[in-house]
C-alpha positions in Angstrom: -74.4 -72.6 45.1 -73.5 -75.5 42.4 -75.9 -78.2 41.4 -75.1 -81.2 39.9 -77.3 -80.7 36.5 -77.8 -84.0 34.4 -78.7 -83.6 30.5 -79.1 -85.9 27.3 -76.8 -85.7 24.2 -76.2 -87.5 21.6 -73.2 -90.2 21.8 -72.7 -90.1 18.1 -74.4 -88.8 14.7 -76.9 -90.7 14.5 -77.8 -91.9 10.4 -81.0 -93.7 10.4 -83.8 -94.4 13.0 -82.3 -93.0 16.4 -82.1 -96.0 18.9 -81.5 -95.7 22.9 -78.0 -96.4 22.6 -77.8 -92.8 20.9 -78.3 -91.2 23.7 -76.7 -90.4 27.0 -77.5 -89.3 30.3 -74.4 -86.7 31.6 -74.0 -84.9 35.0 -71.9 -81.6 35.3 -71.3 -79.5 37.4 -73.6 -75.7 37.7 -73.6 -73.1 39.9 -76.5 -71.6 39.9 -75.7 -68.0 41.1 -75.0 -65.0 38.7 -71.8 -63.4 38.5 -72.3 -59.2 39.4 -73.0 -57.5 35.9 -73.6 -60.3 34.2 -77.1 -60.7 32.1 -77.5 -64.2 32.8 -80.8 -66.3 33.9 -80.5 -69.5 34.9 -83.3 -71.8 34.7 -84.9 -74.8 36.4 -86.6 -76.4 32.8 -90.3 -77.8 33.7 -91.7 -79.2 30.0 -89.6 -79.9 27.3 -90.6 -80.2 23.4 -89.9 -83.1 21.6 -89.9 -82.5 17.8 -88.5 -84.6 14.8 -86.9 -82.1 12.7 -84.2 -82.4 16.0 -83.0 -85.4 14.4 -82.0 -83.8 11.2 -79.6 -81.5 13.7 -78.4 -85.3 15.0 -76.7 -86.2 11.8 -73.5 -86.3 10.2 -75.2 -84.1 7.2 -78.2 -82.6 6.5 -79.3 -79.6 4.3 -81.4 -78.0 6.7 -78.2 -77.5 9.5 -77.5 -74.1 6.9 -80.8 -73.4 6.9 -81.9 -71.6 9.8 -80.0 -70.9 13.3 -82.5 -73.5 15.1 -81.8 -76.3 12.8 -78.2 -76.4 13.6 -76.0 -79.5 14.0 -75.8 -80.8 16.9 -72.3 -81.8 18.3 -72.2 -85.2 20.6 -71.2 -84.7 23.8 -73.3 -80.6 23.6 -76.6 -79.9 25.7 -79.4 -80.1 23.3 -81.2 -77.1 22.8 -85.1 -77.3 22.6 -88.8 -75.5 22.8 -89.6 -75.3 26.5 -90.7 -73.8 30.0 -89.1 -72.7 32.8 -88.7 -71.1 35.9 -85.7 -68.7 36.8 -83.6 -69.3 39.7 -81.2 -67.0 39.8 -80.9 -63.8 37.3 -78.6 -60.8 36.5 -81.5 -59.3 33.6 -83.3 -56.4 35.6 -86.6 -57.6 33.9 -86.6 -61.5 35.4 -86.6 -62.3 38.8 -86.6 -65.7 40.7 -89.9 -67.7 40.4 -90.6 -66.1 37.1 -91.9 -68.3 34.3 -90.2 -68.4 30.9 -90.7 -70.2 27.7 -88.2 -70.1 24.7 -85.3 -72.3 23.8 -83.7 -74.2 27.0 -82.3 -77.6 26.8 -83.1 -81.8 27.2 -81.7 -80.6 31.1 -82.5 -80.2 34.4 -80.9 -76.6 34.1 -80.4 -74.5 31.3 -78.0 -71.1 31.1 -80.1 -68.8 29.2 -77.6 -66.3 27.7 -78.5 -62.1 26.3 -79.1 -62.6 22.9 -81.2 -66.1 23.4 -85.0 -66.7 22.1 -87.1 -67.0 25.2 -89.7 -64.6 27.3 -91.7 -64.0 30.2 -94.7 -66.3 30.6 -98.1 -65.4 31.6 -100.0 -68.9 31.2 -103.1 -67.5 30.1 -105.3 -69.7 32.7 -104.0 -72.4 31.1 -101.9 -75.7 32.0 -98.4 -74.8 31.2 -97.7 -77.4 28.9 -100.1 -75.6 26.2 -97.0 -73.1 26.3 -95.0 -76.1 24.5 -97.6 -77.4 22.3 -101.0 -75.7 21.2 -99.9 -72.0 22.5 -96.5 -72.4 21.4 -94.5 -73.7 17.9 -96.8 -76.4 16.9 -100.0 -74.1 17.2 -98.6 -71.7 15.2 -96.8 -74.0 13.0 -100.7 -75.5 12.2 -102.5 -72.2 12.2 -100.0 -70.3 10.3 -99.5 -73.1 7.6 -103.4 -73.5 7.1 -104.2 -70.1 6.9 -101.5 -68.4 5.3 -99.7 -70.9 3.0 -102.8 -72.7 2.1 -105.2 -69.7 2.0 -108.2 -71.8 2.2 -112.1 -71.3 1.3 -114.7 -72.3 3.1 -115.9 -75.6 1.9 -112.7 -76.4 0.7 -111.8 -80.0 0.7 -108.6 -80.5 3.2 -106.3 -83.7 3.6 -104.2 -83.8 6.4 -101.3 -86.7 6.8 -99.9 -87.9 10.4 -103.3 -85.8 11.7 -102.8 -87.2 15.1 -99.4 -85.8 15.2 -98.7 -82.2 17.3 -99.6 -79.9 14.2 -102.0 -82.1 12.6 -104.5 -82.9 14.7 -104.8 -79.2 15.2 -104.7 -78.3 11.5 -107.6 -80.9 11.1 -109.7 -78.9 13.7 -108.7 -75.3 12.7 -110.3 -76.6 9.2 -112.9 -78.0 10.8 -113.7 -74.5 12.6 -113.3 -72.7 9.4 -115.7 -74.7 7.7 -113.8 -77.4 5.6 -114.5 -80.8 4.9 -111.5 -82.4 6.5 -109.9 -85.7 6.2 -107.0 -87.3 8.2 -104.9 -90.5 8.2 -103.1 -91.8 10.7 -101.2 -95.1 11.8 -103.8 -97.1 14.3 -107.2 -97.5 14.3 -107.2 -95.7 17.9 -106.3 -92.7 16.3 -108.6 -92.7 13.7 -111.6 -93.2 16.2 -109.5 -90.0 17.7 -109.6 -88.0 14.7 -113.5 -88.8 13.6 -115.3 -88.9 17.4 -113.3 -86.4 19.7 -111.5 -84.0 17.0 -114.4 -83.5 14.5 -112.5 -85.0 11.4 -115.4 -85.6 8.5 -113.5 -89.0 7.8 -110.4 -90.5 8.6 -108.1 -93.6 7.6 -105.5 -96.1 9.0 -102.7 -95.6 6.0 -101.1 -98.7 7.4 -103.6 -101.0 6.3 -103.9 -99.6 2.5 -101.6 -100.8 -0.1 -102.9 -98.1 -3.0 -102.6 -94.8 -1.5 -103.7 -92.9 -4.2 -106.8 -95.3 -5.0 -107.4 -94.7 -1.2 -107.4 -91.2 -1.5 -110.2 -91.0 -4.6 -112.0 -92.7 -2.8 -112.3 -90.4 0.0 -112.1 -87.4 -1.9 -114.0 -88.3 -5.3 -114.0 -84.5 -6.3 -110.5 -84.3 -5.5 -108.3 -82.2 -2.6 -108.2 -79.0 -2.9 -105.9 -78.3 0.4 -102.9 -80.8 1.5 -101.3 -79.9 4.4 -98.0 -82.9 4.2 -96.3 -84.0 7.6 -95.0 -87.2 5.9 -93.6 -86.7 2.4 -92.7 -90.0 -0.1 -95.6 -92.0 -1.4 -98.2 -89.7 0.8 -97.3 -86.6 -1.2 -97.4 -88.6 -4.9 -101.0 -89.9 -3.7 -102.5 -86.4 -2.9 -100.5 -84.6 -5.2 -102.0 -86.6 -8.3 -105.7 -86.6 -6.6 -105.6 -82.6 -6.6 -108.1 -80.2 -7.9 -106.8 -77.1 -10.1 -105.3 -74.6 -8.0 -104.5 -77.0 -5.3 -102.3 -76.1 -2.9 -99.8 -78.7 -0.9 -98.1 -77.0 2.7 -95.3 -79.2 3.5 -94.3 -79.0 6.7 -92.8 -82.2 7.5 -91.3 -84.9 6.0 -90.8 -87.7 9.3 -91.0 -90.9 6.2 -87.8 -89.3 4.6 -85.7 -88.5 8.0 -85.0 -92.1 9.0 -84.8 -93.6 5.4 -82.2 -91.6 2.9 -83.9 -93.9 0.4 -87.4 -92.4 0.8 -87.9 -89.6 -1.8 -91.3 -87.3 -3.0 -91.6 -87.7 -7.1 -95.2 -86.0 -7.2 -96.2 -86.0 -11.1 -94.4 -82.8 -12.2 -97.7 -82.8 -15.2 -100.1 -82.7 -12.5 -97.9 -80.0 -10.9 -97.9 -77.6 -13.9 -101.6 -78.2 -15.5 -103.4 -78.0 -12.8 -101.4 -75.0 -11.3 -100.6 -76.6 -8.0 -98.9 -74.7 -5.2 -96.0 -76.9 -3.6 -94.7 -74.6 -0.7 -92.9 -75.4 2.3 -92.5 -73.4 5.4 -91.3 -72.9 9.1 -93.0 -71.8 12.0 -90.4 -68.8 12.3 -92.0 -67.4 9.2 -95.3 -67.0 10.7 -95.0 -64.5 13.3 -96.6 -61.9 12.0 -100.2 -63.6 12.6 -99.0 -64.9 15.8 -101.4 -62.3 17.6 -104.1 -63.7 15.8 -103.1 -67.3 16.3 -103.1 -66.7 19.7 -106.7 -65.2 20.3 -108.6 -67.4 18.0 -106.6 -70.3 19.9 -107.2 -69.4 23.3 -111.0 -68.1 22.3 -111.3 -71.8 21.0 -110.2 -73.4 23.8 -112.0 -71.2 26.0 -115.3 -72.6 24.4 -114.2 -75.9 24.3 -114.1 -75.9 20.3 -110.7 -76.7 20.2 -109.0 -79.5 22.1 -105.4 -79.8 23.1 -104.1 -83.4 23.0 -100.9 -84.2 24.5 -98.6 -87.0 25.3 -96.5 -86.4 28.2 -94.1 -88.5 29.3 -91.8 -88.0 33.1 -88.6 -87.2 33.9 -85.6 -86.4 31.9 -85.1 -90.4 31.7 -87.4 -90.4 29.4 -86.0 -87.9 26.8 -84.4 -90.2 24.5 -87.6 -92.8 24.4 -90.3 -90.3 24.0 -87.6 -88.8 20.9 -87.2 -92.2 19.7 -91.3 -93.0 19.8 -91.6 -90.0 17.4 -90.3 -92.0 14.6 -92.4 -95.1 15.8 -95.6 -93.6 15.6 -96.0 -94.3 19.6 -97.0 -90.5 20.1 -100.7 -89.0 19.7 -100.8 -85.2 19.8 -98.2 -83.3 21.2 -95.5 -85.1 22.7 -94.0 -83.7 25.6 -91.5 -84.8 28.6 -92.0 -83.0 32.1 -88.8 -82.4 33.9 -89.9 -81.0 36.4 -92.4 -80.6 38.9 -94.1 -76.9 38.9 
């Protein structure tokens, strides 16, 4: 039986902000039964992450396309690969049958070939919604637990900043510090997101960054003992600020950098004196390099949730239509928590 599967992909490298006229919506042709012997699944695609580092895979150049398998460019014309959920259709593996759930890498489609070899699973939803499997109990739950706990090693009563805490890893880095017993504070980029952070996520204080012109006045002011923890979704002048208000021993977990992906101009140049007297930890990381606590990660996560101690906050947008917008709102600051686009009805 053949399908007609439509799929976004990029018309061009894109340099800069992305923009709608980016992006395409293709039709091809699919059939979606397996050939005899083959270990093919084919997948109808339900939720779909939608992450910035994609757009680093988008340009002409980037350092990180070397980097790792999952960061590689992305040629225009090519499906999209991407963190999501699905449910098979048709298989030739003898351990996935039609109806099953899976969650790995598919694509921004309404189908997605999932070949031997490729990163994806069986899903067993926990009790939960299934889009937790894209944001809190997948890559960007990790991604916060991992980073907090292992690259920032943090004591209780430590004093955490987090930047872009609203954001899909930082809202939940904010709250995993707040459950471990942290003072925590968090900017973001309106003041609905602050009242977010301080009255539903637990955050001991929180800031608009938009509306202060002296970031690292700013900062000593809400941390006049200094930061002991930075956990760094933005880079540029948000790094320099927390870097030179930072206790001895402080230790900065970079794990984004969204300022510096749409301006080549935007550069970190953190005070390399504060760096070496006061002994600060600069590290960055990926999620694929915290696995081995993923057990943990997931029963303290679903524990939480269970109790209502931790809250998932997502922002799901419909159809694959609406692909390239929600992609393009990343960079905008139009998302709070995870963003997400269903595909597909369950």
């Amino acid at each position: 039986m053949e399908v007609a599967n439509r799929y976004i992909t990029i018309k061009n490298q894109i340099e800069g902000e992305p923009k709608e006229s980016n992006f395409e919506l293709r039709t091809l042709a699919l059939d979606i039964s397996v050939d005899p012997g083959s270990n093919d699944i084919i997948v109808k695609n339900l939720y779909v992450s939608i992450d910035p580092y994609q757009l680093n895979r988008m340009k002409s150049f980037s350092s990180s396309q070397k980097a790792i398998g999952f960061a590689a460019a992305i040629t225009p014309g090519e499906t999209v690969d991407a963190y999501g959920v699905a449910k098979v259709v048709a298989s030739g593996n003898p351990e996935f049958e039609k109806d099953d759930l899976v969650v790995g890498l598919i694509t921004w489609g309404e189908y997605s070939v999932l070949k031997e070899g490729s990163m994806f699973r069986k899903l067993d939803p926990l009790g939960f919604p299934l889009s937790y499997q894209v944001g809190i109990l997948g890559f960007s739950g990790l991604t916060a637990y991992g980073g907090f706990f292992e690259v920032c090693k943090p004591k209780k009563g430590e004093k955490v900043f987090v930047s872009a805490a609203s954001g899909s890893v930082g809202n939940l880095v904010g709250q995993y510090a707040k459950l471990f017993g942290c003072y925590v504070v968090g900017c973001a980029g309106t003041k609905e997101k602050v009242a977010l952070l301080k009255e539903k996520l637990g955050f001991d204080d929180a800031f608009n960054y938009k509306e202060e012109s002296d970031l690292k006045s700013t900062l000593k002011k809400y941390f006049p003992d200094g930061i002991d923890i930075y956990f760094d979704n933005v880079g540029a002048e948000m790094l320099e600020a927390a870097v030179s208000n930072m206790n001895t021993f402080g230790r900065v977990a970079v794990c984004g950098v969204i300022s510096e992906y749409t301006d080549a101009g935007k550069r970190a140049a953190p005070d390399m004196l504060d760096v070496i007297y006061k002994r600060i930890k600069i590290q960055g990381f990926l999620a694929a390099d915290q696995m081995n606590v993923y057990s943990d990660f997931l029963s303290t996560t679903t524990d939480h949730l269970r109790t209502g101690k931790l809250h998932a906050i997502e922002d799901i947008s419909h159809g694959l239509e609406s692909v390239p917008s929600a992609f393009i709102g990343l960079f905008r600051g139009h998302n709070t928590g995870k963003k997400i686009v269903k595909i597909a009805d369950e």
